[in-house]
PAZA-605587 format. One record per residue: residue in three letters; x, y, z of N, C-alpha, C in turn. Coordinates in steps of 0.001 Angstrom, whole numbers. Example, Ala and Ser with C-alpha at 12.3 -4.5 7.8 and 13.67 -1.06 7.14 Angstrom:
{rest: ALA nc1: 13190 nc2: -5690 nc3: 7800 cac1: 12300 cac2: -4500 cac3: 7800 cc1: 13200 cc2: -3300 cc3: 7800}
{rest: SER nc1: 12850 nc2: -2250 nc3: 7080 cac1: 13670 cac2: -1060 cac3: 7140 cc1: 12900 cc2: 30 cc3: 7870}
END
This chain:
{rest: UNK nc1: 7852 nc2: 7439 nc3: -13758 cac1: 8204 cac2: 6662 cac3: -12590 cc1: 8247 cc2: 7573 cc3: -11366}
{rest: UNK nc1: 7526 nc2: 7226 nc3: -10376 cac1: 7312 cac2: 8235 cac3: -9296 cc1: 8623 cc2: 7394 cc3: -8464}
{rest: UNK nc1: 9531 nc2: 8440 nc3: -7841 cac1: 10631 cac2: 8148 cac3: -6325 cc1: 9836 cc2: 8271 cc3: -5213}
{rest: UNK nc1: 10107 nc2: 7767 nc3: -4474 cac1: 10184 cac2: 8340 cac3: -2567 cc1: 11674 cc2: 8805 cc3: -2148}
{rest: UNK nc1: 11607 nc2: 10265 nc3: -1932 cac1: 13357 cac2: 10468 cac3: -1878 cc1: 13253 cc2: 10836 cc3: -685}
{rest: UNK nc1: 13588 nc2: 10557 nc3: 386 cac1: 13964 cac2: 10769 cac3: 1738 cc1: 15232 cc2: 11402 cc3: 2125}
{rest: UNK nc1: 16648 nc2: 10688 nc3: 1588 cac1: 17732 cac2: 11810 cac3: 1540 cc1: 18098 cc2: 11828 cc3: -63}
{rest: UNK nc1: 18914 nc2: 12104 nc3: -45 cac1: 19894 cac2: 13228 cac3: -1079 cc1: 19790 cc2: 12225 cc3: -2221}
{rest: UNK nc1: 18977 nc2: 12771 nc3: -3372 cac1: 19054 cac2: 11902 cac3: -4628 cc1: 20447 cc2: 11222 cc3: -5040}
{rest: UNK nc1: 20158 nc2: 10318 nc3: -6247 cac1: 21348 cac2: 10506 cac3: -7070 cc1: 21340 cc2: 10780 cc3: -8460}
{rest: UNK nc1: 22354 nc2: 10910 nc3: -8916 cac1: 21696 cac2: 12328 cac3: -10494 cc1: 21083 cc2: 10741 cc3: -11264}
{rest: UNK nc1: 21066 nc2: 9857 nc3: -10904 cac1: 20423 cac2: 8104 cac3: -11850 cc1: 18989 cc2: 9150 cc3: -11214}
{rest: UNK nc1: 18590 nc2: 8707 nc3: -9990 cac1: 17411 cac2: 8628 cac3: -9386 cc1: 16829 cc2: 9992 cc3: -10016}
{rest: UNK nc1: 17376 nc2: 11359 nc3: -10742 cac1: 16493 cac2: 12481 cac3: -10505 cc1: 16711 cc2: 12322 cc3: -12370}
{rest: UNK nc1: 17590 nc2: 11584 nc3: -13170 cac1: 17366 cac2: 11329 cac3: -14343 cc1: 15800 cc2: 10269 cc3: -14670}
{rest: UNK nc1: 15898 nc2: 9453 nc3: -13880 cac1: 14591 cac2: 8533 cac3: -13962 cc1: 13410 cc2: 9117 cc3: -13552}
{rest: UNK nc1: 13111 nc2: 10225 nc3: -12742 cac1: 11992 cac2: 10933 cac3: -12462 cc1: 12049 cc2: 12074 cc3: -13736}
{rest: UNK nc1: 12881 nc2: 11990 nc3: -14305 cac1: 12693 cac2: 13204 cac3: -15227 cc1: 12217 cc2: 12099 cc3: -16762}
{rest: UNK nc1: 12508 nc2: 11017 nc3: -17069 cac1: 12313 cac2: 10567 cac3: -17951 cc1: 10017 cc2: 10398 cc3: -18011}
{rest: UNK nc1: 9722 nc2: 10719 nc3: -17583 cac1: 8008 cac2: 10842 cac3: -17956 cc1: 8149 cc2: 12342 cc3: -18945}
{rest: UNK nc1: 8942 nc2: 13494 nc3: -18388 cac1: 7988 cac2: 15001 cac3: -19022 cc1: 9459 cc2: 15451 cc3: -19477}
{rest: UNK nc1: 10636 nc2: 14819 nc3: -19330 cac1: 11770 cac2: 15118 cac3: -19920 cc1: 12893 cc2: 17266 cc3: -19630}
{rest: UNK nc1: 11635 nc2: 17758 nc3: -19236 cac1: 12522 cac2: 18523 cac3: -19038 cc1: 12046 cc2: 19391 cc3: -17138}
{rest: UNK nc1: 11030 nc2: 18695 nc3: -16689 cac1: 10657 cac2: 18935 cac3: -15728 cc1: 9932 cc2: 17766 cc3: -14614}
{rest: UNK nc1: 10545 nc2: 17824 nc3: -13846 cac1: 9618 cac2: 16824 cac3: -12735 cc1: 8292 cc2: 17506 cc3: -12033}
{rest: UNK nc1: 7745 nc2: 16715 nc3: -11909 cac1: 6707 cac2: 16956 cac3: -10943 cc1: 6680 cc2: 16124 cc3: -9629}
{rest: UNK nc1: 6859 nc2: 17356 nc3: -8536 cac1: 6975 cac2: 16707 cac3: -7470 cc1: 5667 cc2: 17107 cc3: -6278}
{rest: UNK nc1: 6037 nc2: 16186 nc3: -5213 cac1: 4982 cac2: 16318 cac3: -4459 cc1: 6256 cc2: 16328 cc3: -2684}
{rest: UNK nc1: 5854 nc2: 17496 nc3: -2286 cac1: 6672 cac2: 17694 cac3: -808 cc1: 5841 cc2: 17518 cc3: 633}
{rest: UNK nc1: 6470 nc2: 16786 nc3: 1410 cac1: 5869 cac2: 16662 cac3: 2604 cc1: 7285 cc2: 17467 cc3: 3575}
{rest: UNK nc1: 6145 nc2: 18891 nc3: 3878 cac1: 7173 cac2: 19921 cac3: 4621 cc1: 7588 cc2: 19418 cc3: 6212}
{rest: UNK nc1: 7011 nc2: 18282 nc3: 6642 cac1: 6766 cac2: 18098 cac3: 7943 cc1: 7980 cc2: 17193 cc3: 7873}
{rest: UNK nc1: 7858 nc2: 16243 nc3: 7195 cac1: 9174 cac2: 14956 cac3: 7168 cc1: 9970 cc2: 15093 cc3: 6389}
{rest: UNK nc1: 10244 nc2: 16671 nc3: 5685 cac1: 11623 cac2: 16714 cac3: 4709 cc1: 11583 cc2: 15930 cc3: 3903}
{rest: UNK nc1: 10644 nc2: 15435 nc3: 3430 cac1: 10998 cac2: 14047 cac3: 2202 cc1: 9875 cc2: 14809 cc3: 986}
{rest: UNK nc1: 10177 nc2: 14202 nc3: -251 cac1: 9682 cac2: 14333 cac3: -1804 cc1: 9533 cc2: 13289 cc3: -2153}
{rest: UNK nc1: 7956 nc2: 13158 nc3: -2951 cac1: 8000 cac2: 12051 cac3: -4265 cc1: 8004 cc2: 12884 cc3: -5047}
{rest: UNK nc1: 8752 nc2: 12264 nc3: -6413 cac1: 8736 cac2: 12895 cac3: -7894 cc1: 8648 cc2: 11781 cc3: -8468}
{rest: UNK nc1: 8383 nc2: 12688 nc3: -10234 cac1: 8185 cac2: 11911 cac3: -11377 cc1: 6682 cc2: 11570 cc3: -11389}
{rest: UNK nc1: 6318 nc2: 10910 nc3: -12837 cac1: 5217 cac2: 10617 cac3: -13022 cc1: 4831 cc2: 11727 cc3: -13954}
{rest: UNK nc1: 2792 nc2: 11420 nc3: -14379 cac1: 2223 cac2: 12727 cac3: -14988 cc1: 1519 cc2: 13444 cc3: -14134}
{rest: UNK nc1: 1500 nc2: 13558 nc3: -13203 cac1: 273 cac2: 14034 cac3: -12528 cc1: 966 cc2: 13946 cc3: -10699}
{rest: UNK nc1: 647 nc2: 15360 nc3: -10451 cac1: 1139 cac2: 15453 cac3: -8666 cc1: 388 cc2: 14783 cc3: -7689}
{rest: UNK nc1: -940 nc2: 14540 nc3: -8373 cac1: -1502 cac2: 13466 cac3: -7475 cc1: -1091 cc2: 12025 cc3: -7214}
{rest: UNK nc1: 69 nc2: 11467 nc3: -8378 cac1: 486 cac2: 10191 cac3: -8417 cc1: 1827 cc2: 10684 cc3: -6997}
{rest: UNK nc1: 2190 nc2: 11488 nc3: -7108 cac1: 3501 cac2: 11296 cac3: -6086 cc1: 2588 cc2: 11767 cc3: -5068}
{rest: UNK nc1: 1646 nc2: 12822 nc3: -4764 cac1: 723 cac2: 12953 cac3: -3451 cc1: 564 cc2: 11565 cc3: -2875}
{rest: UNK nc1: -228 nc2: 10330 nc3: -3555 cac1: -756 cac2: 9023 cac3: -3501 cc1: 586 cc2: 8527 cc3: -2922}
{rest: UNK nc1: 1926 nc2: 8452 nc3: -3550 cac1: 2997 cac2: 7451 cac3: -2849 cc1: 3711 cc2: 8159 cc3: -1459}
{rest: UNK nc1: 3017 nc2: 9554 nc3: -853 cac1: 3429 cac2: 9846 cac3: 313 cc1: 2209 cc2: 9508 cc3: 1102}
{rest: UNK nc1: 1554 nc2: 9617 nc3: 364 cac1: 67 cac2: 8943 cac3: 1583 cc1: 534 cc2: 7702 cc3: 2252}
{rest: UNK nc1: 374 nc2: 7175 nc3: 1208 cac1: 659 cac2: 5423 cac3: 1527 cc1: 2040 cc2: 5007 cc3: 2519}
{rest: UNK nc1: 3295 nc2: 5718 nc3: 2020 cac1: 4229 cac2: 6214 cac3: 3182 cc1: 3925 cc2: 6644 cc3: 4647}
{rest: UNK nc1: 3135 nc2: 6861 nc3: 4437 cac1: 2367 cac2: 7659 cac3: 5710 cc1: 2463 cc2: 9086 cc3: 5974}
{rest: UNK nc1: 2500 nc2: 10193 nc3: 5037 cac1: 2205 cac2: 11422 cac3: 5139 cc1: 920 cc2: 11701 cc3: 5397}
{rest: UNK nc1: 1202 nc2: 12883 nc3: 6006 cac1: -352 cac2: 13439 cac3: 6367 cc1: -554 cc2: 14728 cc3: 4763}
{rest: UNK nc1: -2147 nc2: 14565 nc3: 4553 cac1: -2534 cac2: 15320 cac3: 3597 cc1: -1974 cc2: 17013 cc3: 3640}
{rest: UNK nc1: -2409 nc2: 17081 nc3: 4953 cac1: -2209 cac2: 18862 cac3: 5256 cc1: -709 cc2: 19079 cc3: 4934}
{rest: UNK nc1: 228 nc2: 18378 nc3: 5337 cac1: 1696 cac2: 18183 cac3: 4896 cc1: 2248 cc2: 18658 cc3: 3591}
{rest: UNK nc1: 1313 nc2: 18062 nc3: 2660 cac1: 1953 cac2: 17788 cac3: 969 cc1: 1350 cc2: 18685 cc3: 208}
{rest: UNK nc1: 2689 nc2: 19298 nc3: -533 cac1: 2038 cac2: 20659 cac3: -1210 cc1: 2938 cc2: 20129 cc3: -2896}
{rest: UNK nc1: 2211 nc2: 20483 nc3: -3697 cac1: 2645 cac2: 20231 cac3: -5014 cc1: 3720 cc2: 21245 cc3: -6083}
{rest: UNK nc1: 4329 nc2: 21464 nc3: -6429 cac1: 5237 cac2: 21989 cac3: -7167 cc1: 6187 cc2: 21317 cc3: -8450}
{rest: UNK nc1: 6854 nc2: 21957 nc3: -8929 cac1: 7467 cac2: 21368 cac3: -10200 cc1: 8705 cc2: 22052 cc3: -10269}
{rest: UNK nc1: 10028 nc2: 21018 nc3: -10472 cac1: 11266 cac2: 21258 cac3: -10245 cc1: 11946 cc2: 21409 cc3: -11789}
{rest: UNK nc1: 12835 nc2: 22310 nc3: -11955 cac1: 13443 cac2: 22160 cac3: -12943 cc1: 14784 cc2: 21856 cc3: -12856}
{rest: UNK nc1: 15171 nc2: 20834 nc3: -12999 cac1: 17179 cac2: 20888 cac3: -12539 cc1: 17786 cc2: 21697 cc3: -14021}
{rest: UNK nc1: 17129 nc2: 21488 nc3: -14952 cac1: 18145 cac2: 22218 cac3: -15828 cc1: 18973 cc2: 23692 cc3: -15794}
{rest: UNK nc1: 18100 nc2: 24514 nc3: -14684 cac1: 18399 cac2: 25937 cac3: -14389 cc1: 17881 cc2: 25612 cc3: -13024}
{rest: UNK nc1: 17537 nc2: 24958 nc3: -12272 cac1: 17391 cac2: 24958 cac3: -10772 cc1: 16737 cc2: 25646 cc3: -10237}
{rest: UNK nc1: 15219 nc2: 25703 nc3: -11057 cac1: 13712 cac2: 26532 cac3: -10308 cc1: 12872 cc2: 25631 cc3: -10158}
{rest: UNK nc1: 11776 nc2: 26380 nc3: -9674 cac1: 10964 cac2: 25798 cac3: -8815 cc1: 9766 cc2: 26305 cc3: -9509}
{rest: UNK nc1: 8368 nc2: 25847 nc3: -9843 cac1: 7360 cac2: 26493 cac3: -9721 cc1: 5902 cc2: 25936 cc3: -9078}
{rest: UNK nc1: 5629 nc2: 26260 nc3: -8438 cac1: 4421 cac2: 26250 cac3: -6605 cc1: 3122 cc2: 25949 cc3: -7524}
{rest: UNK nc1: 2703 nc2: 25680 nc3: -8485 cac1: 1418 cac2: 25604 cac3: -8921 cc1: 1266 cc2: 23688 cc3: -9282}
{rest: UNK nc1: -36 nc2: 23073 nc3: -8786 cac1: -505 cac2: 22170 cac3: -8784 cc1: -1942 cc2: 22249 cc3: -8152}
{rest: UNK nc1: -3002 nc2: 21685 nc3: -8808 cac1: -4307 cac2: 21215 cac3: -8549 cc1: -4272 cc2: 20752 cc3: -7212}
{rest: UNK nc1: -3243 nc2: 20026 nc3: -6343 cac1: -3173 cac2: 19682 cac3: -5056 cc1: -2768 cc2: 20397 cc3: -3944}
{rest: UNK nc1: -2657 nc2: 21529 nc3: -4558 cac1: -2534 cac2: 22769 cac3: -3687 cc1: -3559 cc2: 23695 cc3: -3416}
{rest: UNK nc1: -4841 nc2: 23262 nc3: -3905 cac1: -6205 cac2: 23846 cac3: -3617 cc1: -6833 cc2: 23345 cc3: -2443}
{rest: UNK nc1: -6533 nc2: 23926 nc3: -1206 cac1: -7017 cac2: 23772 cac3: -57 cc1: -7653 cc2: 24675 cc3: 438}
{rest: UNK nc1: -8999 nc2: 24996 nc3: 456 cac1: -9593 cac2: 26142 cac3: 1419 cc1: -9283 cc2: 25991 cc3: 2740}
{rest: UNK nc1: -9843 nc2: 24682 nc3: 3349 cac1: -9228 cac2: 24306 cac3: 4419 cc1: -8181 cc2: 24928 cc3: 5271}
{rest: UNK nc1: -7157 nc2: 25435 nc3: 4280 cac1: -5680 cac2: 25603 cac3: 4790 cc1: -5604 cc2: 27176 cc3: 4385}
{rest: UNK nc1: -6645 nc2: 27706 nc3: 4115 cac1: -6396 cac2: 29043 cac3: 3380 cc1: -5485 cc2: 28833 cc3: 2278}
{rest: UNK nc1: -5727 nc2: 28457 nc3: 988 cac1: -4976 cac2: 28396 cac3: 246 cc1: -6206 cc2: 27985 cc3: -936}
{rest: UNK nc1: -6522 nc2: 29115 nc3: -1434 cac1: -7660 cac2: 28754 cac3: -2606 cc1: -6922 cc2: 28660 cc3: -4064}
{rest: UNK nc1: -5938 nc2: 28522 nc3: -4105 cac1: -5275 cac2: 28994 cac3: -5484 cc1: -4447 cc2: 27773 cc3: -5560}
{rest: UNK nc1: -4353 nc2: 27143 nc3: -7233 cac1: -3407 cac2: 26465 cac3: -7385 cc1: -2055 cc2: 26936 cc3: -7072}
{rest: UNK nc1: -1491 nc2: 27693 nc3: -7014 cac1: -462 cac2: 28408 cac3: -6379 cc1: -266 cc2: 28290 cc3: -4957}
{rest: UNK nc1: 998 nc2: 28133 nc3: -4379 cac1: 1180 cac2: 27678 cac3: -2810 cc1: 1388 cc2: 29184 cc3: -2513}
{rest: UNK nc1: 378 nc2: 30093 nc3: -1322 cac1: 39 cac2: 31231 cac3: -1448 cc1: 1282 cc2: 31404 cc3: 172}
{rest: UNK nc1: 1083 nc2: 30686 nc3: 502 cac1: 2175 cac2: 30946 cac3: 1730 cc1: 3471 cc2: 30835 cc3: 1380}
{rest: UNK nc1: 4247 nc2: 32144 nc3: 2263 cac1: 5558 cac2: 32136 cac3: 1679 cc1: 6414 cc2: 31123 cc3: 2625}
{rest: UNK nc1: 6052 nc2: 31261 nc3: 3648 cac1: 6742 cac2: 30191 cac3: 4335 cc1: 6922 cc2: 28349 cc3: 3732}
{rest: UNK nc1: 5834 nc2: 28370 nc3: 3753 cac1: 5410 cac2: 27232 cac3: 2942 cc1: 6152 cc2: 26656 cc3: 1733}
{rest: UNK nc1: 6115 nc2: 28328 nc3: 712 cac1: 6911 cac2: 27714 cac3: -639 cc1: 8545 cc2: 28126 cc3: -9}
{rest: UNK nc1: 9110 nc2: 28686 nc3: 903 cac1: 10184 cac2: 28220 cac3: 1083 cc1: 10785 cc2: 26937 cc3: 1758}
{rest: UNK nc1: 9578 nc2: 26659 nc3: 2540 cac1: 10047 cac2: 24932 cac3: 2805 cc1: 10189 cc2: 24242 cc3: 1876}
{rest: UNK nc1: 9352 nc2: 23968 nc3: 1001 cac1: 9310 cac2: 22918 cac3: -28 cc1: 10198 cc2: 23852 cc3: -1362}
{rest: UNK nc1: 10919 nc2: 24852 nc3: -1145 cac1: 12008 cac2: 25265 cac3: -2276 cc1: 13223 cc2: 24752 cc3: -1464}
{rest: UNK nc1: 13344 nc2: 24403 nc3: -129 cac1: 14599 cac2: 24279 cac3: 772 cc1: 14614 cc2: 22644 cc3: 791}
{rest: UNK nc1: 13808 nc2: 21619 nc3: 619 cac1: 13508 cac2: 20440 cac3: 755 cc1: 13922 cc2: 20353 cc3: -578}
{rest: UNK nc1: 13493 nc2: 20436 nc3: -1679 cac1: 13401 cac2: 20139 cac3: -3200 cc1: 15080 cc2: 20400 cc3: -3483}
{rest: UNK nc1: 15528 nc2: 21629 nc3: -2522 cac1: 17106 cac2: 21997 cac3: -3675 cc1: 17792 cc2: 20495 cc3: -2525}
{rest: UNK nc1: 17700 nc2: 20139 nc3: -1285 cac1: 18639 cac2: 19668 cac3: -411 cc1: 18905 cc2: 18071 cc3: -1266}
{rest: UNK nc1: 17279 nc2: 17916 nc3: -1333 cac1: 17436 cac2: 16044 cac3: -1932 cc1: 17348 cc2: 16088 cc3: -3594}
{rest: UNK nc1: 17031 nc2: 16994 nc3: -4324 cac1: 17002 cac2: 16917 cac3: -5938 cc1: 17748 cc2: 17904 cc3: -6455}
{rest: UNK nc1: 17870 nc2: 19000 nc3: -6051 cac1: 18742 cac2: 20195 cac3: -6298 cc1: 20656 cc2: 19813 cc3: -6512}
{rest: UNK nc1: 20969 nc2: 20829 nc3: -7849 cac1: 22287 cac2: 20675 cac3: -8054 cc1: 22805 cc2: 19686 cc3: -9033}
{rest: UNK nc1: 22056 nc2: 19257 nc3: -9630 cac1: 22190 cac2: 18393 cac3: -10206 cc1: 22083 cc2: 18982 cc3: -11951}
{rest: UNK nc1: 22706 nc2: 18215 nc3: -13320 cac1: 22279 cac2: 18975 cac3: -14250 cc1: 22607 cc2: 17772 cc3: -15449}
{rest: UNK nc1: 21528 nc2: 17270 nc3: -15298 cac1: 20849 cac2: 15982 cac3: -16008 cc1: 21194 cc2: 16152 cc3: -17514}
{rest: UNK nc1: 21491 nc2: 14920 nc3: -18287 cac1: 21759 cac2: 15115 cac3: -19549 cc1: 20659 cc2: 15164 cc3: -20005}
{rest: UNK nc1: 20445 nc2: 16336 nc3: -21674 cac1: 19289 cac2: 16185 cac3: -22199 cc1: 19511 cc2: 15216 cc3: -23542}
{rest: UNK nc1: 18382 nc2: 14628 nc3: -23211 cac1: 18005 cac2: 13372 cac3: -24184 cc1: 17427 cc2: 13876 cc3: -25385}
END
């Protein structure tokens, strides 16, 4: 189940994005409007529900959240932008992966989900 989280989850809302892969979300960040979709199989499904929101492409960078220990990791197929200097599934800018590590802890972060 993909969210649109705009402010501050609730541990329901970041339990239901975790119920697809169970011990990790996959999220998709738009650094420009502070907002995240998560959940789902695939970062292109939460990329798709910020489009349609009205994010801009150049905006949304892909990553994967873990609340169980509260990391982060910057690699997704939707983070291959030459365009943007960024040839690597890996988000190669540091600025960059600290926006979307500062966005991800504010609205999903802190939280420590029961395991099923």
């Amino acid at each position: 189940m993909v969210l649109i989280i705009k402010e501050r989850a609730t541990l329901e809302q970041v339990e239901q994005m975790l119920q697809t892969l169970g011990i990790y979300i996959k999220i998709a960040v738009d650094i420009e409007r502070g907002m995240l979709a998560g959940g789902g199989e695939k970062h292109a499904y939460c990329e798709a529900a910020l489009l349609e929101d009205g994010s801009k492409q150049r905006d949304i960078w892909g990553a994967d959240w873990t609340p169980f220990n509260q990391s982060i990791a910057y690699e997704s197929i939707i983070n291959i932008r030459p365009s943007q200097n960024n040839r690597s599934m890996v988000i190669q800018n540091s600025e960059i992966r600290e926006r979307v590590k500062q966005i991800a802890q504010e609205l999903i972060g802190g939280y420590e989900p029961e395991i099923r």
